[in-house]
N, C-alpha and C positions, 0 to 999 in steps of 0.2 A: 318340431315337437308335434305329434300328435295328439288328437284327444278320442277318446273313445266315445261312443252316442249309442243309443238303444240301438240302432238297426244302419253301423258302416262305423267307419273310421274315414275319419274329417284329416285332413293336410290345415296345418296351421295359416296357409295362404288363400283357401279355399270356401267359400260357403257351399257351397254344393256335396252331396254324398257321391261318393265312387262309383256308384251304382245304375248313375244317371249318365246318361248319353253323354260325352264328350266334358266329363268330370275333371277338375284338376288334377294332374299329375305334381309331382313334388318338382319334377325342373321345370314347373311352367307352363308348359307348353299344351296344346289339347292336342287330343289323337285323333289322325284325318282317317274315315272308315270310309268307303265306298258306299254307297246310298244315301249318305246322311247329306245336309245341305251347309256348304262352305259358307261361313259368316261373313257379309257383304264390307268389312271392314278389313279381313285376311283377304278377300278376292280383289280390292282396292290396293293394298302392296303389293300384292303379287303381278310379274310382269310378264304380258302374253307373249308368247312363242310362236303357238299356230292358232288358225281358225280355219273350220274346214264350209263348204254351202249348207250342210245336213245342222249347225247349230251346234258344234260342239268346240267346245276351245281348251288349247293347253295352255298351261301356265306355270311361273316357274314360283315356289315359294320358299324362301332359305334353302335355296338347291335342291328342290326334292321337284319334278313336273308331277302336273295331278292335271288328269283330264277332264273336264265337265264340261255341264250341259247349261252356255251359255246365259239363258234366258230364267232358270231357277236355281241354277249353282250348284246342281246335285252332281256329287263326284259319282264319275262312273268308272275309271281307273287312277292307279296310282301308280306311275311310270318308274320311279324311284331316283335318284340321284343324278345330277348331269355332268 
């Protein structure tokens, strides 16, 4: 059930507005965007793949590798399914 609000429409599971970086979605799930920074609780599940000397690391998370930059968790690609 939705509800409508001056300025977005709200997910009944959500307190957050649609509008806002990495907003609920209705299955759950947040949307991984390239730049933004991976939440240190999804980069704790997720299980490394590779690491390269330069600082950056793949990782795998419910099947999708997402490449980032070890040391602040900013995704810089997203490799897509393994």
């Amino acid at each position: 059930m939705r509800k409508t609000a001056k300025k977005g429409i709200y997910h009944q599971d959500c307190k957050r507005k649609p509008s806002e970086v990495n907003a609920c979605r209705p299955d759950g799930k947040k949307k991984l965007v390239v730049g933004d920074v991976l939440e240190e609780d999804i980069y704790e599940h997720g299980k490394i793949i590779t690491t390269d000397g330069k600082g950056l690391v793949t990782i795998s998370i419910e099947g999708k590798l997402i490449r980032l930059i070890e040391n602040t968790r900013e995704i810089v690609e997203i490799l897509g399914g393994m």
